[in-house]
C-alpha angles and dihedrals in degrees: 000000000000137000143190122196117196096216109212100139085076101064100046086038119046087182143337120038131052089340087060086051087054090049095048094048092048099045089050093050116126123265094251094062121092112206125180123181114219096210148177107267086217091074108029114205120207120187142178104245103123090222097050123143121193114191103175120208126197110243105165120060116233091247115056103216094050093064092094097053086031092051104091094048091050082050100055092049096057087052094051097045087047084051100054093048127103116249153149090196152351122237104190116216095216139356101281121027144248114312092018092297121168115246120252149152123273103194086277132106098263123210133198133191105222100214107185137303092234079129096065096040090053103035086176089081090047104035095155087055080231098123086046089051103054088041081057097053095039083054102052087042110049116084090212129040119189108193114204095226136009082246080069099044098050081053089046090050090046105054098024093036086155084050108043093079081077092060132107123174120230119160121219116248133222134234109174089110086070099061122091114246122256124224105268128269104254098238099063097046116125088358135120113237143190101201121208101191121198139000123359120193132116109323093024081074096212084153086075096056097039092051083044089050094049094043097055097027090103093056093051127091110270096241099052120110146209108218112198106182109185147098101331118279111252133207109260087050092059083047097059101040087042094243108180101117110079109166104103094038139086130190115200110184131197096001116179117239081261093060090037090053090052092047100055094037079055104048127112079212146344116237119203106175102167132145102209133027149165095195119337094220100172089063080055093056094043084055091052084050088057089246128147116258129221117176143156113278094249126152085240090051088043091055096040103038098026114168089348102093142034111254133204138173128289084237107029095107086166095055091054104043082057092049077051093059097042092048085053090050105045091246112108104137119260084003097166101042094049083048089054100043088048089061097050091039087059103042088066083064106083144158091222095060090037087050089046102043082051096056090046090055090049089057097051092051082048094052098037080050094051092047093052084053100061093033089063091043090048089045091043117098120264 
């Protein structure tokens, strides 16, 4: 079975993120599957999968201020190279292609990974409608859909009802159990720390833990610590959270999955505030680490981490700033089962079975694909 997957995830991602998820599932394919990426050339993957195929594509120009007159022949360029390729199918990395392509069908069953609609539910961060727009229009093409979480599906179903029939469910994994620690970062050694891990801007709700931080700070031990390890913090972000005083946090950017590994291993407690999710996949990695955690009581946190963390509101700055103070302490209640139970609960979350599940999927468009064929030549006239 063959697969080709339009990368471009990989030129809007270097690392991390959805373009980490790809990786994974293609690395965990089975063996019978043959994946190649079609890539930007610019930034040149290169996986595990024994059958893995890389054709790189040039999607920049040489010269930067060329690429909007130069757009449309880099473009041409990507389709014809993804026509000439060998394929059963195309399993498209994000809503629009390489180079800003639209998305569109090839002759071949076409499949799309419905992320989230965190997009639609916060129009600040798409104040064009463009991104809406390109997840639409994905949607109504594909002939597959595989939603990340059943919270994304029933969204799915409510705002695509027509569409949702085309939808199968299959959660992402984690893997981070499996790195090696790195040595950790100085600044956290023989402290207590609460760690906020990614982006963290509008629906991510850092503001809450910052505001919760800041309530309970003087309570805590001096030599406790936030650790907030994410894109660097600017200035007009310290500006607007007031952040002068930086004395019990620590801002780790860019940190490898070794150090990140460490980080979490390491934590008094995980903190995932956010307003919006299609997964929440970093307060599934704190749980493989054997870390607390502590996320927004949202229906997705609710179908990933279970009975496995302590959950508070997306605006009780007063709750978590208790379930602060507890992490710092050693007391949060029932500390040690729901540590436990955090462990089994996500090592039931794997690349292998994401990767399976997947494959499975991709045979059934094939044969559903297949059995439209020789319907239509049976039906059609002598």
């Amino acid at each position: 079975m063959k697969v080709l997957y339009e990368g471009a995830i990989y030129q809007m991602l270097r690392q991390g993120g959805v373009a980490r998820c790809f990786s994974e599932l293609i690395n965990h394919l089975p063996v019978e599957c043959e994946p190649t990426l079609l890539g930007p050339e610019e930034c040149r993957v290169e996986l595990a999968h024994p059958n893995f195929r890389r054709l790189d594509v040039r999607t920049e120009p040489t010269i930067s201020w060329l690429r909007k007159w130069t757009r449309e022949s880099l473009q041409r360029n990507i389709i014809q190279l993804a026509q000439e390729t060998e394929a059963d199918l195309d399993h498209w990395t994000y809503y629009s292609g390489l180079c800003r392509r639209p998305l569109r069908k090839s002759g071949r069953p076409l499949v799309i990974t419905v992320l989230d609609f965190v997009h639609e539910a916060y129009p600040d961060l798409d104040p064009s409608g463009k991104h809406s727009a390109l997840k639409r229009n994905a949607i109504e093409i594909a002939d597959q859909l595989i939603c990340i979480s059943h919270s994304t599906q029933a969204e799915l179903q409510r705002r695509y009802p027509k569409h949702a029939a085309k939808a199968t469910v299959i959660p992402l994994g984690t893997s981070l159990q499996d790195v090696t620690p790195a040595a950790a970062p100085p600044e956290t050694l023989n402290r207590p720390y609460v760690l906020f891990v990614g982006r963290r801007n509008s629906y991510k709700n850092f503001a809450l833990v910052w505001h919760a931080w800041h309530r309970v700070r003087h309570a805590l031990p001096k030599e406790a610590r936030l650790v907030v390890a994410g894109p660097p913090v600017k200035r007009r972000e310290r500006s607007e959270l007031g952040w002068t005083d930086q004395s019990q946090v620590i801002s780790l950017p860019g940190v490898t999955d070794s150090v990140l590994r460490t980080l979490y291993q390491n934590a008094s407690a995980f903190v995932f505030p956010s307003r919006a999710e299609g997964f929440g996949l970093p307060s599934l990695e704190a749980m493989a680490c054997g870390t607390p955690v502590l996320v927004s009581d949202l229906p997705v946190m609710r179908e990933v981490v279970g009975d496995s963390g302590y959950y508070f509101g997306i605006d009780e700055v007063s709750h978590l700033g208790n379930l602060f103070e507890a992490s710092i302490a050693g007391q949060l209640p029932n500390a040690s089962s729901i540590i436990e139970r955090g462990l089994a609960r996500a090592g039931r979350f794997t690349w292998s079975e994401t990767a399976k599940r997947t494959a499975e999927v991709y045979r059934r468009v094939l044969e559903r694909n297949e059995t439209k064929a020789d319907h239509q030549l049976t039906s059609s006239p002598a």
